[in-house]
C-alpha positions as CSV (number, residue, x, y, z in Angstrom):
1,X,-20.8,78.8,-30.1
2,X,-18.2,80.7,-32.3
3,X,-14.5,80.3,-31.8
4,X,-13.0,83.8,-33.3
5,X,-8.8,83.0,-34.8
6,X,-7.3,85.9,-36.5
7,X,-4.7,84.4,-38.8
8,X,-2.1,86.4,-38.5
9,X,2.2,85.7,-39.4
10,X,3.7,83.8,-36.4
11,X,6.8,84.9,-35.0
12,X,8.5,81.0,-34.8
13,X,12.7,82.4,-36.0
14,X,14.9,81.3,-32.9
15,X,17.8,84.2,-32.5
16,X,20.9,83.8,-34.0
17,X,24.1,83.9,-32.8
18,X,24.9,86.6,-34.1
19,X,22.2,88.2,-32.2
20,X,23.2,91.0,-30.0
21,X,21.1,91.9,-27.0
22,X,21.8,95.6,-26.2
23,X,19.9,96.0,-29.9
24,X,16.5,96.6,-28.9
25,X,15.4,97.6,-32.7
26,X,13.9,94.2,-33.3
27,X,11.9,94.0,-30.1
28,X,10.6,97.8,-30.6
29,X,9.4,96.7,-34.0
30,X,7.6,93.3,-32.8
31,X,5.8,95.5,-29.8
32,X,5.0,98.4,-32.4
33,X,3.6,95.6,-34.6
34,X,1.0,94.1,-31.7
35,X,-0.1,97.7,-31.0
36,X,-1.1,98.6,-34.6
37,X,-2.8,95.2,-34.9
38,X,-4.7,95.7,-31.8
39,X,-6.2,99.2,-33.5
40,X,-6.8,97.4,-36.5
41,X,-8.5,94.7,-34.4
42,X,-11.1,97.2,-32.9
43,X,-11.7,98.7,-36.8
44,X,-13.8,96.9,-39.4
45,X,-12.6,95.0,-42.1
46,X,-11.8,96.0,-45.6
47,X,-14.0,94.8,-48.1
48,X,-13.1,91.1,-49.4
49,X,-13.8,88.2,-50.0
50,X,-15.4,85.4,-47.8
51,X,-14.8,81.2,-48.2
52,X,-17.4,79.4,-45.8
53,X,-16.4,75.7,-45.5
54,X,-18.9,73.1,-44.6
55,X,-18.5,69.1,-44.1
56,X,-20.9,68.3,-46.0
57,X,-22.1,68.7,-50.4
58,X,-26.1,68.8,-49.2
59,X,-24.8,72.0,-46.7
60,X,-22.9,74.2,-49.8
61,X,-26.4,73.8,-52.1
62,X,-28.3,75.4,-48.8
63,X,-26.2,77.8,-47.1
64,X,-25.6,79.6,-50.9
65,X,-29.2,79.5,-51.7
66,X,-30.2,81.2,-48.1
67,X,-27.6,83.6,-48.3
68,X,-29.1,84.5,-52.2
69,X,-32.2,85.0,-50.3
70,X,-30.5,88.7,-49.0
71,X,-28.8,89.7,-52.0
72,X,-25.4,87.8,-51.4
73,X,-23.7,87.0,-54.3
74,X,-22.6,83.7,-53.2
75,X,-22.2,80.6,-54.6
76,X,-21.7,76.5,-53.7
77,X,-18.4,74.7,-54.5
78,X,-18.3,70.8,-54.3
79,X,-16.6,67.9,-56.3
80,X,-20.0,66.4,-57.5
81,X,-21.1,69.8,-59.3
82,X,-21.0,69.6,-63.1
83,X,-16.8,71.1,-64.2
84,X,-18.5,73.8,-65.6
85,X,-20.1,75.4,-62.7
86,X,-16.8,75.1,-60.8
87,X,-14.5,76.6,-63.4
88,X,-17.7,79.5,-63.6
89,X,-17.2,80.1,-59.8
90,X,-13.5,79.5,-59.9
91,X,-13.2,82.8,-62.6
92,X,-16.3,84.3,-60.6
93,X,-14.0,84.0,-57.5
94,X,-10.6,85.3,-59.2
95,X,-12.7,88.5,-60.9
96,X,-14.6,89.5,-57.9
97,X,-17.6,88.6,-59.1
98,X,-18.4,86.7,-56.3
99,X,-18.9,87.8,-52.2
100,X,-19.5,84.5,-50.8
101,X,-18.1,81.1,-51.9
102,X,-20.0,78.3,-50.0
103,X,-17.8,75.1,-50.1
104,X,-16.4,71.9,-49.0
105,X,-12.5,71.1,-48.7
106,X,-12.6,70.6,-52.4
107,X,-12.4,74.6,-53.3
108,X,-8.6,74.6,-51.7
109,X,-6.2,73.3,-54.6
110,X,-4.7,76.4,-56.3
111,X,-6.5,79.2,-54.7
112,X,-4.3,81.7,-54.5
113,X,-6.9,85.3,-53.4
114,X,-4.9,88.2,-51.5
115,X,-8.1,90.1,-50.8
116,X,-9.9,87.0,-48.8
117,X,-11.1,89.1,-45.8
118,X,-13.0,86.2,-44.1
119,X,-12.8,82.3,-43.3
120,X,-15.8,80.8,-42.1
121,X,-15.8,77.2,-41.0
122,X,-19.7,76.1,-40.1
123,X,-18.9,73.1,-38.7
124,X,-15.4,70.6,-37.4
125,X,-13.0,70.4,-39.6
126,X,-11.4,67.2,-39.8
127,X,-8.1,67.9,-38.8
128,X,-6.0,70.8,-37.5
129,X,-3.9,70.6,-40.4
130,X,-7.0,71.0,-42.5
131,X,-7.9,73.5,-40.7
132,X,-4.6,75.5,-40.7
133,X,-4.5,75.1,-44.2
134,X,-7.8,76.6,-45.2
135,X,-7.9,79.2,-42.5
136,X,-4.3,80.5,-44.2
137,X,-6.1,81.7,-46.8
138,X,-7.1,84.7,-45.8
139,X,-4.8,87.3,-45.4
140,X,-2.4,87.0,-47.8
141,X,-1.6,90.5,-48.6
142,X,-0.9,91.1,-44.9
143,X,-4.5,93.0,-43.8
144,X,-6.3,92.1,-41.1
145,X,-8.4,88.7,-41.7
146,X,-11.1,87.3,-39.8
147,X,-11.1,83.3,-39.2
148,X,-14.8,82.1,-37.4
149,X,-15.4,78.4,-36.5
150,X,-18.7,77.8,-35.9
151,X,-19.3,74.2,-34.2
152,X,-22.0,72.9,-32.0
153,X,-20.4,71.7,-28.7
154,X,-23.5,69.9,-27.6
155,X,-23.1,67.1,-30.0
156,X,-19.7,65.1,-30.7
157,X,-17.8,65.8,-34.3
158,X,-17.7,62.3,-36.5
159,X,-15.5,61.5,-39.2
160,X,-17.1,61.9,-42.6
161,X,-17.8,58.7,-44.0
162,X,-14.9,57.3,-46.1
163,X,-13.2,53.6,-46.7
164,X,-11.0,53.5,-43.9
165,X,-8.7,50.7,-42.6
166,X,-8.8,49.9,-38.7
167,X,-5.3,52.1,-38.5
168,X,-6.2,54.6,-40.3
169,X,-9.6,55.3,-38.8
170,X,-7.9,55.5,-35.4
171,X,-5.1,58.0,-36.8
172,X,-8.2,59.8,-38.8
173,X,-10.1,60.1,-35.1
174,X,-7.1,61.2,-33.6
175,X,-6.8,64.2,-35.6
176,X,-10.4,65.0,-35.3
177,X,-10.1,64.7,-31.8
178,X,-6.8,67.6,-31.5
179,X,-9.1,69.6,-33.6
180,X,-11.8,69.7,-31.0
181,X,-9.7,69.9,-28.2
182,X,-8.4,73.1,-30.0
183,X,-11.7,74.2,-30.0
184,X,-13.0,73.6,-26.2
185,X,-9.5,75.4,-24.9
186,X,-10.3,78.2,-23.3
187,X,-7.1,79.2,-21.6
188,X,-4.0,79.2,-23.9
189,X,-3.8,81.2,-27.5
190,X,-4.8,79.8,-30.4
191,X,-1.8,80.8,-32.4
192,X,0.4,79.2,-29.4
193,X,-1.4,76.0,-29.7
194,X,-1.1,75.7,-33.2
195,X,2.4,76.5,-33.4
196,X,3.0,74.0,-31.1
197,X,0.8,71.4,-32.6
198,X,3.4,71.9,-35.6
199,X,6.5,71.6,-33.9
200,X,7.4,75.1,-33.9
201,X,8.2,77.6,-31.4
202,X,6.0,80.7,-30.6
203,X,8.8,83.5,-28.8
204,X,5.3,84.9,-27.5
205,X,3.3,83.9,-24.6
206,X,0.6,85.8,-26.8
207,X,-0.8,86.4,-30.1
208,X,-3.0,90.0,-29.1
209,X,-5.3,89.1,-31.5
210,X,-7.2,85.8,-30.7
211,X,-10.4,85.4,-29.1
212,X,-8.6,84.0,-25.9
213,X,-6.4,86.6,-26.2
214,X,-8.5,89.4,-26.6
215,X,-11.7,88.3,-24.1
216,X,-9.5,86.5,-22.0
217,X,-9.7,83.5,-20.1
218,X,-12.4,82.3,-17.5
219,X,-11.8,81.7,-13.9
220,X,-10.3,79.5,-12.5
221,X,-11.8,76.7,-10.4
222,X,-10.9,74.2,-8.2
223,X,-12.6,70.9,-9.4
224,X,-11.8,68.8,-6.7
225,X,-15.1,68.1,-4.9
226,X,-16.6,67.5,-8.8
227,X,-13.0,65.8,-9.9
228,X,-13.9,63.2,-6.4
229,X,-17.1,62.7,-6.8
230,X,-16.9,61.4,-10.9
231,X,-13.8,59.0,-9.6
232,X,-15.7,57.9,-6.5
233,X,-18.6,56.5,-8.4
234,X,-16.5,55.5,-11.3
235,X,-14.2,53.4,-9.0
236,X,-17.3,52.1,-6.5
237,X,-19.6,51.3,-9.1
238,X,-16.9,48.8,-11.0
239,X,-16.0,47.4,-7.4
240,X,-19.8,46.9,-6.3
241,X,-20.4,44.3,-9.6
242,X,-17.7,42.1,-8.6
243,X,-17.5,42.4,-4.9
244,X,-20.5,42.9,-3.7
245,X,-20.2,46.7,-1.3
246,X,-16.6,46.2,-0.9
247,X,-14.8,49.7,-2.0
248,X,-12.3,49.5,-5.3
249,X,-9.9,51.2,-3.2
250,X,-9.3,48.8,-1.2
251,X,-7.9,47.0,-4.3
252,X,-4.7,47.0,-6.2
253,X,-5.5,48.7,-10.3
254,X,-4.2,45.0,-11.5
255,X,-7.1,43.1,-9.4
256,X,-9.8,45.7,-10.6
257,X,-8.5,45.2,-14.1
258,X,-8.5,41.4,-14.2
259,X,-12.2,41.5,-12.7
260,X,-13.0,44.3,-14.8
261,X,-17.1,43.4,-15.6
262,X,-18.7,45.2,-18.9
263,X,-17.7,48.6,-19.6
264,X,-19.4,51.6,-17.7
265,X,-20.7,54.2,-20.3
266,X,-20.0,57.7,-19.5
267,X,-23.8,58.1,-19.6
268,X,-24.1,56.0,-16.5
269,X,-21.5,57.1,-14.6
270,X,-23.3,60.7,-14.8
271,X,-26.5,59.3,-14.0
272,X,-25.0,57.6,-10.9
273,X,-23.2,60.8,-9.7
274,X,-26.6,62.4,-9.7
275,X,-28.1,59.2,-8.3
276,X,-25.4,59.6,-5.1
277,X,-25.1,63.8,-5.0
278,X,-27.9,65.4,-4.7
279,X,-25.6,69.0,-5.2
280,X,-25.0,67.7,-8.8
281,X,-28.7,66.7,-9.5
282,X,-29.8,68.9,-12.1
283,X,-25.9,69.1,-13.7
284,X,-25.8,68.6,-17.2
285,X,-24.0,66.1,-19.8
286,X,-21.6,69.1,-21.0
287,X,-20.0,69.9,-17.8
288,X,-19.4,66.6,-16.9
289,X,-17.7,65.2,-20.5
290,X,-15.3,68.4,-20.3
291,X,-14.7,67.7,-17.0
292,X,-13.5,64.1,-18.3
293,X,-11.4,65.4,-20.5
294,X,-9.4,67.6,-18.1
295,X,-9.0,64.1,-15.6
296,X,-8.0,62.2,-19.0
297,X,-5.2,64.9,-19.8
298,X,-4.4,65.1,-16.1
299,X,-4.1,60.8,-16.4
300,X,-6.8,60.2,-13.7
301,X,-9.0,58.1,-16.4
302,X,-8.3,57.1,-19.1
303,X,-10.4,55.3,-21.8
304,X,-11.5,51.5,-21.3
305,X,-12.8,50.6,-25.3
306,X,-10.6,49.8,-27.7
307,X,-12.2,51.3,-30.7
308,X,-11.1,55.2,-30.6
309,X,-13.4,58.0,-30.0
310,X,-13.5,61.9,-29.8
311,X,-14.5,62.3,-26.5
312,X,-14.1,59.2,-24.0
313,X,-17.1,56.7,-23.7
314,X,-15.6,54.2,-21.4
315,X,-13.9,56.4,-18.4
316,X,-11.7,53.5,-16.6
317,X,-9.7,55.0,-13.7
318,X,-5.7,54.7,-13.4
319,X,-3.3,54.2,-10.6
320,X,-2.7,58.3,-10.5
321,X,-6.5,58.9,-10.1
322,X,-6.4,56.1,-7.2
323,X,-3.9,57.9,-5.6
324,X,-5.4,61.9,-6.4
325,X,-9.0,60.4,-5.1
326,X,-6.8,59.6,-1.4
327,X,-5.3,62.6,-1.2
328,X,-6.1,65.9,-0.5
329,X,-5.0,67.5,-3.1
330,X,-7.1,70.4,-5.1
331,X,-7.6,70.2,-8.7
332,X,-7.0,74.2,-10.2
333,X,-8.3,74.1,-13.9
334,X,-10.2,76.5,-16.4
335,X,-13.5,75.4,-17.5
336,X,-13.4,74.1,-20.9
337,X,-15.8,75.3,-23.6
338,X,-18.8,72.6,-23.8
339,X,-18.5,73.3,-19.2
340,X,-18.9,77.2,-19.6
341,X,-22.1,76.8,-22.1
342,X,-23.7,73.9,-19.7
343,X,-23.0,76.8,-17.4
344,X,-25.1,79.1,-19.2
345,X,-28.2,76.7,-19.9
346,X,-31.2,76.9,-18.0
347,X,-31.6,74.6,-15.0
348,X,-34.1,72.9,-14.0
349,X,-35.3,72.8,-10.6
350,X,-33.7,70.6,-8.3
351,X,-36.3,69.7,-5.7
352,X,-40.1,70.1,-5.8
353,X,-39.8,72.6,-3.0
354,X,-38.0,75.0,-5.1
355,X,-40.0,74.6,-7.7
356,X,-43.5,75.2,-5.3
357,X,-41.6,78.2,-3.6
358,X,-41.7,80.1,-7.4
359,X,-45.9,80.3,-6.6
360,X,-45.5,82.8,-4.3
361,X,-44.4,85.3,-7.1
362,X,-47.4,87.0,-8.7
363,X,-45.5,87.3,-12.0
364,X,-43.6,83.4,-12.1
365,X,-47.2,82.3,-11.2
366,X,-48.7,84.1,-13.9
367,X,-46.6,82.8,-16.6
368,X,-46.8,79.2,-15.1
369,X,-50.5,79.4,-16.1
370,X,-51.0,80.7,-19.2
371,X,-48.0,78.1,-19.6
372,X,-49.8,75.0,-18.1
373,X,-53.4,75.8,-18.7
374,X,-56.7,73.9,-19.4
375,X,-56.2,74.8,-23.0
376,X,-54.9,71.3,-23.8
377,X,-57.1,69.6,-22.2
378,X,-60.3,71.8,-23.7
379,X,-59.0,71.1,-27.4
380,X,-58.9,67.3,-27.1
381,X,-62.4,66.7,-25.6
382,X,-63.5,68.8,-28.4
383,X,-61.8,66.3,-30.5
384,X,-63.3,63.8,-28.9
385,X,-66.8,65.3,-29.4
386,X,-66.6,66.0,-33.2
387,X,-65.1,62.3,-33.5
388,X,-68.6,61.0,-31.7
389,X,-70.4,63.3,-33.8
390,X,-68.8,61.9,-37.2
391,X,-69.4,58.9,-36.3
392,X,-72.9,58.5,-34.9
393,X,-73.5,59.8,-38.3
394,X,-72.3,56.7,-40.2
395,X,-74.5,53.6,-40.2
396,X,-72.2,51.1,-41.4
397,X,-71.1,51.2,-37.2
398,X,-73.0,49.7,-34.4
399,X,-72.2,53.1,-33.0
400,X,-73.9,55.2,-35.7
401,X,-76.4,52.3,-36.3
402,X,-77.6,52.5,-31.9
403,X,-77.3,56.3,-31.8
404,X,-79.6,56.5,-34.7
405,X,-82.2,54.5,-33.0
406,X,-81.9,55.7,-29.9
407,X,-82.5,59.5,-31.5
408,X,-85.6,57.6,-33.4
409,X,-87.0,57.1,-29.9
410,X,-86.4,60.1,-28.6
């Protein structure tokens, strides 16, 4: 999945007091400003410059040399490359010379490029702040600029490895973790958010020019019977370990916490709500971990391990999830980026019935055999044959050795 951010100046002034509200000049100009950025939006680019950054050295080496492979001119940026190489690409880079410069968060310090058209990032960043940084530089003679984040929302960002105390790998996870909740919203613009995340005020309810902005967001849906069923199982399958079939809600949140058994992996919990709903059978990983995160924000769970984590690995419920679980109260929430791609996977089928109803079409039956045919079979028991055949033919074996005979008789 791609997250498009255009990178564009932030309106964050408050008025003055000075300000006088029957000028509408200022307002006239901000409106005529969203309008010409939305044409330039539908336009292409003007020819630039592009910085892809990648996490890792091993990734600059690769992405350079299969982009060379097309007749990029592009070329890998990392700290363990010999000085001259870098101060090459560095002059490359300033002269034009270069299209592409493939790098890691090493190519940063003093690059100062107005005509960067493009900022690719294939892969988390590490922080927003590293992010916001290395996205602002493209841009900076006020064109249009393109910034991409490319990230693979079916496995979990890590933290590069580095020596890191206990406090500062949980402040170090924490900022990896705002960075990929940046990138599974779905709902509120991307400049908004990262204003905000800065402690600045955006006057705008909208940028115009963000991929949230300018697709717009998904539906909304009311996760409640999904929202029960997670809590339900989290909360019975805890109380079931200590008191036999008792239900936890019976229970005060002190009581369950004081006889709280081992943790209960988010894995399980899943497995269990497929186990026990038969409509969520075939569901997938993805939905459920965003859907964790929305009843973590909302402070329905929380998470149970001490050691921090991107995502949460040991869902523990709270007193405000006891409470939303006994009420009847709907749960109205867009779908967050890892739910809308599980959305968009295949499934598989959820009973044998629907999978023996697909027969009946002449076409699904025809691609089920050629799919599942006899060729398998066929090729191993010719296997099987040519390895009799090899070795009746040795008479070091008793096999070779009795086969020989046997064909002496005959």
């Amino acid at each position: 999945m791609s997250l498009f951010v255009c990178c564009g100046e932030f309106s964050g002034s408050l008025p003055s007091e000075t300000h006088d509200p029957h000028k509408t000049s200022e307002v006239l100009d901000q409106k005529s400003e969203i309008v010409r950025r939305l044409k330039d939006l539908h336009g292409p680019l003007e020819s630039g410059l592009t910085i892809i950054y990648v996490p890792t050295r091993k990734e600059t080496l690769k992405i350079a040399k299969y982009l060379g492979k097309f007749g990029i001119r592009a070329a890998a940026y990392h700290a363990g490359l010999p000085k001259a190489h870098l101060r090459h690409v560095h002059d490359e880079f300033h002269h034009n010379g270069l299209e592409v410069v493939v790098a890691t968060i090493a190519f940063g310090m003093g690059i100062d490029k107005s005509n960067v058209r493009k900022i690719i990032h294939y892969g988390w960043p590490q922080s927003l702040e590293a992010y916001y940084q290395e996205a602002g530089r493209a841009g900076r003679d006020g064109k249009l600029s393109d910034c991409v984040l490319y990230g693979n929302l079916s496995r979990i960002p890590s933290l590069l490895p580095n020596k890191r105390s206990k406090e500062q790998a949980r402040k170090a996870y924490k900022m990896l973790t705002d960075c990929f909740r940046y990138g599974m919203n779905t709902s509120t613009c991307r400049a908004r958010v990262l204003v905000n995340y800065f402690g600045e005020n955006f006057n705008d309810e909208q940028c115009h020019i963000c991929d949230i902005c300018a697709v717009g967001a998904p539906d909304l849906l009311n996760l409640k019977e999904e929202s029960d069923a997670f809590l339900q199982v989290l909360a019975n399958e805890v109380g079931s370990k200590k008191r036999g079939n008792s239900s936890y809600l019976d229970n005060s949140i002190d009581e369950y916490r004081r006889e709280l058994p081992e943790k209960l992996d988010l894995r399980i919990i899943i497995s269990k709500i497929r186990e026990k709903f038969q409509k969520f059978l075939t569901s997938e990983k993805l939905w459920w971990q965003g859907l964790a995160r929305i009843l973590e924000d909302k402070g329905y769970i929380r998470e149970a391990d001490d050691v921090a984590h991107v995502c949460i690995k040991y869902p523990e419920i709270t007193e405000l999830g006891i409470e939303f679980l006994k009420s009847d109260e709907n749960l109205h929430e867009y779908p967050e980026a890892d739910m809308l791609l599980s959305a968009q996977m295949k499934q598989p089928y959820s009973t044998f019935s629907d999978w023996g109803s697909g027969w009946a079409d002449p076409d699904i039956r025809r691609q089920r055999l050629k799919r599942s045919g006899n060729k398998t079979r066929r090729k191993g028991s010719k296997k099987r044959r040519r390895r009799w055949s090899k070795s009746s033919e040795n008479l070091s074996t008793s096999r070779g050795r009795l086969s020989a005979k046997l064909s002496k008789k005959k």
